[in-house]
N, C-alpha and C positions, 0 to 999 in steps of 0.2 A: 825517766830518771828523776827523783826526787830531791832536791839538796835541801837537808835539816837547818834550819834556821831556829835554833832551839830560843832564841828571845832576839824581839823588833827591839832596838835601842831607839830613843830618839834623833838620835846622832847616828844609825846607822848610815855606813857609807852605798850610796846608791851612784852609779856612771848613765847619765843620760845623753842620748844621742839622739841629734836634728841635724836637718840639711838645711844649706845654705837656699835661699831664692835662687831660680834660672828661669832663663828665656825659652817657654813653650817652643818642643818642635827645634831648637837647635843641641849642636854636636860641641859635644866639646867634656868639660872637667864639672863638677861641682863640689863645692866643702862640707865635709862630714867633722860637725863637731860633738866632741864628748864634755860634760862638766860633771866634776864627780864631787858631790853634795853628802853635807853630813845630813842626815833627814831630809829635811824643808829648810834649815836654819841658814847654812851659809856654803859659798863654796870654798872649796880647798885646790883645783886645780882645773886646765882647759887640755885638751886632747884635740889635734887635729889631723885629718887626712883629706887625701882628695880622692874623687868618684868618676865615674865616668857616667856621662849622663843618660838614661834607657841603657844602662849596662849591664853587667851580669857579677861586680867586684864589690856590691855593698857588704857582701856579707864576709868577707873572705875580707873586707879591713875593718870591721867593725871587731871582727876576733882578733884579728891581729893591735887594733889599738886597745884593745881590753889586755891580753895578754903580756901585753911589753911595757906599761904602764908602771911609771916604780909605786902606783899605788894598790897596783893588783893585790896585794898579799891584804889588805883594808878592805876590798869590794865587798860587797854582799850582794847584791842585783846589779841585774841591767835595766831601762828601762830605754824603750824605745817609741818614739812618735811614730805610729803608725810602722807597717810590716814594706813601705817599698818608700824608697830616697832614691833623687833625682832622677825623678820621673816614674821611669818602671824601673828601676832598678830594687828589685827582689830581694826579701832575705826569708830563709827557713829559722824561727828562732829554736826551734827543735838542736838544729846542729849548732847553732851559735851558743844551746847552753850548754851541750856537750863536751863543746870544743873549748868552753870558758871555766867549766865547772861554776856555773853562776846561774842563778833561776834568772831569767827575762820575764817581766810584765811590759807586755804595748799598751801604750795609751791611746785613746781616740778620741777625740772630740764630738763627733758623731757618730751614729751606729752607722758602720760599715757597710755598704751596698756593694755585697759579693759578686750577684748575677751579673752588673753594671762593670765593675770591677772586672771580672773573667772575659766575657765580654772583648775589653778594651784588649788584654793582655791576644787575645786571638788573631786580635786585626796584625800583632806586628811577632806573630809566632812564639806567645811564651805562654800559652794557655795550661799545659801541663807541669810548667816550673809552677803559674801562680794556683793552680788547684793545691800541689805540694806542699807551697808556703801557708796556703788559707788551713790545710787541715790541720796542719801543723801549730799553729796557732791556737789551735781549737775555738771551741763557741765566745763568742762574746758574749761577757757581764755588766750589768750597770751597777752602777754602784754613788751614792751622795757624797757629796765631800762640801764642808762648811769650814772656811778660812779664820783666822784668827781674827778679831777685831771683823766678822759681817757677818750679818743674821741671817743671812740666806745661804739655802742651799744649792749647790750646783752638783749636775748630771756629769759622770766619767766614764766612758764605756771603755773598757779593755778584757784582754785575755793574756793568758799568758802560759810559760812552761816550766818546769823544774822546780814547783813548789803546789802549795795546795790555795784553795780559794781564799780561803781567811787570810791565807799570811798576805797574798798578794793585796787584798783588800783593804787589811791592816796600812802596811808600807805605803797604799794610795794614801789612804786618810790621814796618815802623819805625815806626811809630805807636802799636799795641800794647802800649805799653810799663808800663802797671799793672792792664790788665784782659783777659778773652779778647774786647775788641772794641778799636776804634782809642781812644786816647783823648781826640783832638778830639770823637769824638761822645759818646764817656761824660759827656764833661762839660759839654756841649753837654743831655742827659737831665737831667743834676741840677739846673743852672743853671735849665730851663724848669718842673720839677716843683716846685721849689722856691719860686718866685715864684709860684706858681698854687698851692700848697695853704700854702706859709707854710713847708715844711721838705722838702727829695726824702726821697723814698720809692721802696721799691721796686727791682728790679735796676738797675740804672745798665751 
């Protein structure tokens, strides 16, 4: 399914979601936050939920915080760091854009090692959830992105659903605008890191 985005505003409203830091290997909750950005420029609001960590509920509250948000009727994308939070916790964004009526681009910071990735999912029995999400996803694209005020270019690898390449590609490059990744989700990273260890850390 396609959702017509008939013109990228600069200020379009985008909801990006990042998980908070946890402790490899233990049982327990983790923080799922949303910050919903007008382009790249500033935000407007924080979104939070809790996870269950290698669980099976990322996706089924990432629709539900999208959904009940009184900024929903503003969204125009999701964007998501990477396709699994707190740990293996899985999402198909296939259904989360159905269930959203919103196109989803992932972001990646690095090109994706699926085999590596599948793999891992086999050892603790979700090999066939993560094949679903990975196709679902579809191929990964790179794409450049150059911040305002730095002469360099930076690599963004993502894919996405419910729109076509350009627009997804578009929405990266305006968004980009103080780091080599969109900065809905940069700060969507610091915001969740932050509150889980007391100060972010780490690349953003």
């Amino acid at each position: 399914m396609i959702f017509i985005l008939k013109t990228i505003k600069p200020e379009i409203r985008i909801l990006a979601i990042d998980d908070g830091p946890f402790e490899f290997k233990r049982k327990g909750k983790d923080i799922l936050i949303g910050v919903i950005f007008r382009g790249g420029e500033f935000i407007d609001g924080v979104l939070k939920e809790e996870i269950e960590i290698d669980g099976n509920d990322a996706e089924e509250k990432i629709i539900k915080m999208t959904n009940e948000t009184k900024h929903k009727g503003q969204l125009r994308v999701l964007m998501l760091d990477g396709i699994t939070f707190a740990g293996f916790n899985i999402v198909n964004i296939k259904n989360i854009s159905e269930k959203t009526k919103l196109p989803v681009i992932v972001i990646n910071r690095k090109k994706p090692n699926f085999d590596y990735f599948l793999k891992a999912l086999a050892k603790i029995n979700k090999y066939e959830k993560g094949m679903e999400c990975v196709k679902a996803a579809g191929d990964v694209y790179l794409t450049k992105v150059k911040p305002l005020k730095d002469k360099r270019y930076g690599k963004v690898f993502y894919q996405f659903y419910g729109c076509t390449n350009d627009i997804a590609e578009k929405i990266i490059k305006l968004s980009s605008t103080r780091a080599f990744i969109p900065e809905p989700v940069r700060v969507a990273h610091l915001i969740a890191t932050g509150i889980v260890l007391g100060e972010s850390l780490g690349r953003a």
